[in-house]
N, C-alpha and C positions, 0 to 999 in steps of 0.2 A: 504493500500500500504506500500511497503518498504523502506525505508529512509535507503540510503546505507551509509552516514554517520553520520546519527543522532544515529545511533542503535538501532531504534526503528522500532514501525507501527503504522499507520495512520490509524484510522477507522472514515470510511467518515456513515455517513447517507442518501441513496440515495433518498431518499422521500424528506429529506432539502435539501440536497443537499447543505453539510454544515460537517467543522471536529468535529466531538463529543467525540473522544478520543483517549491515546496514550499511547500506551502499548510497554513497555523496552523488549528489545531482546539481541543478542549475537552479535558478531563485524562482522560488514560488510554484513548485511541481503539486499539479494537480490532476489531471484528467491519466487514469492509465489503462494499459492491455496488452494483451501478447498478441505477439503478428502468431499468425495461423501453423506454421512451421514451427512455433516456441523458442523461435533463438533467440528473438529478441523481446524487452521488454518497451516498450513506446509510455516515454511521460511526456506530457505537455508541462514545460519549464514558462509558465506566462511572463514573468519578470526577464528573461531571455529570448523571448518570441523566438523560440523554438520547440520543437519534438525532441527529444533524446534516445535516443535507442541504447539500451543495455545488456550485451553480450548475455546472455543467461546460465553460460555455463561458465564464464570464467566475472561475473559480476563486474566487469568494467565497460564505461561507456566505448561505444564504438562505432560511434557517427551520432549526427543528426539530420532531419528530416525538414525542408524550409517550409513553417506554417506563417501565417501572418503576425500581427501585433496580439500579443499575449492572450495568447491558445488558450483555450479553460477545456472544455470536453471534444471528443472526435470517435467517428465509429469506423471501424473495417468492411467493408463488402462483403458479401459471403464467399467471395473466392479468397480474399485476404490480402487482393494486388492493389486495391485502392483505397485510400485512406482520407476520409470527409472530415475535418477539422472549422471547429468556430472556434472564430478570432473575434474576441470580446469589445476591441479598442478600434475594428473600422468596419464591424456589423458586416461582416462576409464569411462565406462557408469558403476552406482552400482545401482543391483536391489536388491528393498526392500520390506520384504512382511508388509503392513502397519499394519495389527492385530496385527503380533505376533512382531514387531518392531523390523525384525531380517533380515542381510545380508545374499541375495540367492547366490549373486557372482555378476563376472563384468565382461563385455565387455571392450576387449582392441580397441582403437577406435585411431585418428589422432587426434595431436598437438593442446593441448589448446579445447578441446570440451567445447559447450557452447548451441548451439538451440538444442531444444528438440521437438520433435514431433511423434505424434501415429496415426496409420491409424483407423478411425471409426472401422473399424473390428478387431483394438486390435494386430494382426498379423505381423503387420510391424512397428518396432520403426527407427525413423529416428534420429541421430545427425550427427549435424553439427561441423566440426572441424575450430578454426577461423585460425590456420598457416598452416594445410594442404591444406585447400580451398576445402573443398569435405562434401557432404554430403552422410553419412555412412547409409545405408539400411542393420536394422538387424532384422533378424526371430526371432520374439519374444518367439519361442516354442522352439527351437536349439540352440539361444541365437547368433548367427556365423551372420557375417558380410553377405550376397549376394550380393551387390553392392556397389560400389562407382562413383558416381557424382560430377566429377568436377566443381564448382561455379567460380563467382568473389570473389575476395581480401575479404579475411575476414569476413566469413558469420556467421552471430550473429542469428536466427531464422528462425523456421522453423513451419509451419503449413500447414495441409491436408484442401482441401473444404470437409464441411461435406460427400459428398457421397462418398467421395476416388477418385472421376478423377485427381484431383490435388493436386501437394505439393510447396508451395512457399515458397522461400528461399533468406531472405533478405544478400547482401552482401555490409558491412557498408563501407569499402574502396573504391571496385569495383565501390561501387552508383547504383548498380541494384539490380532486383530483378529477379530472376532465376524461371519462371515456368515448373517443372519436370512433367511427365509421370511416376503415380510411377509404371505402369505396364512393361514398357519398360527401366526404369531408364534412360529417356534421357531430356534434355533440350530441351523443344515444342518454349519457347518463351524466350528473355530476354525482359525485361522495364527497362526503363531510366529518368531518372527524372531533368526538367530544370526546376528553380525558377528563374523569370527573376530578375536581380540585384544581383546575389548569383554566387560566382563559384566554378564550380563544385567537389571540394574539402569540401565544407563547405556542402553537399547535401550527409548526412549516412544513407542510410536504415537501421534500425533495427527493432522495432518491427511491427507484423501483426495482423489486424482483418479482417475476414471475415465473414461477414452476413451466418445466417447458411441457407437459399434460394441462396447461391453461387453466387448471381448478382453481389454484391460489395463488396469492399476488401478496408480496410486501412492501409497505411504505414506510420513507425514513420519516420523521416526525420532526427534523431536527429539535429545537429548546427545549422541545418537550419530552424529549428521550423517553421515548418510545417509539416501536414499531408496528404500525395496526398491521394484520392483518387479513385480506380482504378477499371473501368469496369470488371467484375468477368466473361463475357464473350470475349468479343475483348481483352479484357487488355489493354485497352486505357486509358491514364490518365486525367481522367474526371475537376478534379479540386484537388486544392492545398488548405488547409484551416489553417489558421495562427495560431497556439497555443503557448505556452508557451515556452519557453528556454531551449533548447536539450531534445525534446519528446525521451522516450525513448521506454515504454512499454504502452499499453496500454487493457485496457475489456468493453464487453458489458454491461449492466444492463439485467435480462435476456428477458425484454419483447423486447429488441433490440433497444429502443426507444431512449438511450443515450450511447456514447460513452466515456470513462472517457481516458485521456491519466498523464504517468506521465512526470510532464517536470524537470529533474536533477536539473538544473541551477537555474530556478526563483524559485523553491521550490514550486511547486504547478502541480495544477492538471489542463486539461481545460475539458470543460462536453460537448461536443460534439450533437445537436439535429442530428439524422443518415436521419432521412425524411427530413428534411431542407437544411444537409450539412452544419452547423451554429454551430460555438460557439458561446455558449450563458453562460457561464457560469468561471468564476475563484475561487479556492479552495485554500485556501494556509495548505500546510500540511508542512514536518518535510523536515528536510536538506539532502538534493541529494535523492530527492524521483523515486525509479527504478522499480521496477513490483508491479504490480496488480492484484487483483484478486476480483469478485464479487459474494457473496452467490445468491444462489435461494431460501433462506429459506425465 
């Protein structure tokens, strides 16, 4: 995970389930992931308007990737050759061809883009703008805008259910969560989220998991550390599960078995059992820890 201001990353061991090392990065690493091959780890360094790539078997950096003005989140294609990156500081999406580590071009997109999302079939990339309040529907072949979807206040991520029915769209001001029709481009459902003793200012949706059997869905809550819950079919909020201090982002393990979240504040991680619904588990990693990401290797 990213420690957005330790300047580093955290490599957890998911078997201990336990930090095993800490590898120095660029200022203000946020957004991460492995390219599809696992050799490398991809941070967005926003204080350095760049991507970093880290070696994964020998833990040193071994290039970088040129995104625009201070990168916040980016997703991979399903083949893994292209890489869609928001640049926070001149409102554009930049696509990067990951081999040949060279700028194809950029989408001009609304204010402050930050969620990043791709349809299972590669053909539709969504970002999310957090000061226009819309989520941008772009043709990934033409590269051009087709839609815009207006959200709640300030929507920080964006994910498809594996089959493409749906796109959730957390809005961290607003305190909901937007489920879109990405065929229709329309808002099917909003959720709302109460923590009894919490009000409702202190309750920010940002990050999302979703089970890839599309049943269940988790939202980060950040201030209010917690993670609801949420029926992947009614969209009913099943339950609320207490973690760490401003969850922010959070990943699977890939047998689905645990959920790992980052929490900013307490500097740690919590490890989520997904069949129990249960933390079970506390990680202390590197100072204001922000996205994650876990290998299948």
């Amino acid at each position: 995970m990213s420690n957005e201001k330790g300047n580093n990353v955290t490599v957890i061991d998911t078997e201990k389930m336990a930090a095993v090392k800490t590898i120095k990065v660029g200022q203000r690493p946020r957004g991460i992931d492995l390219t599809r091959d696992g050799r490398f780890v991809l941070v967005a360094v926003g204080d350095d308007d760049t991507i970093q790539m880290i070696d994964t078997k020998t833990g040193e950096i071994a290039g970088t990737l040129p995104s625009g003005p201070d990168p916040e989140l980016f997703t991979l294609d399903p083949s893994g050759t292209l890489l869609y990156v928001a640049n926070e500081n001149d409102n554009t999406v930049t696509i990067i061809d990951v081999e040949k580590r060279t700028r194809l071009g950029d989408v001009q997109v609304g204010v402050e883009p930050e969620g990043m999302g791709i349809s299972p079939d590669g053909k539709i990339l969504v970002n999310t703008s957090e000061t226009t309040n819309m989520a941008h529907f772009i043709d990934t072949e033409t590269r051009r805008i087709v839609a815009n979807v207006l959200v709640d206040s300030r929507p920080r991520f964006a994910q498809f259910k594996r089959d493409g029915s749906e796109l959730w769209v957390t809005a961290e001001v607003g305190g909901t969560l937007s489920v879109i029709d990405p065929a229709k481009h329309q808002v099917t459902k909003k959720i709302s989220f109460e923590v009894a003793g919490l009000r409702q200012e202190a309750i920010q949706p940002v990050g999302i998991g979703i089970t890839r059997d599309g049943r269940t869905g988790f939202v980060a809550l950040g201030p209010a550390n917690r993670v609801a819950v949420v029926d992947g079919a009614t969209h009913d909020v099943k339950k609320y599960l207490l973690v760490g201090q401003r969850v922010w982002h959070m990943a699977f393990t890939p047998d689905e078995k645990y959920l790992l979240t980052t929490n900013g504040v307490s500097n740690d991680v919590s490890v989520i059992d997904v069949a129990a619904l249960k933390v079970i588990k506390t990680i202390q990693v590197g100072e204001l820890p922000w996205g994650i990401a876990i290998s299948a290797q």
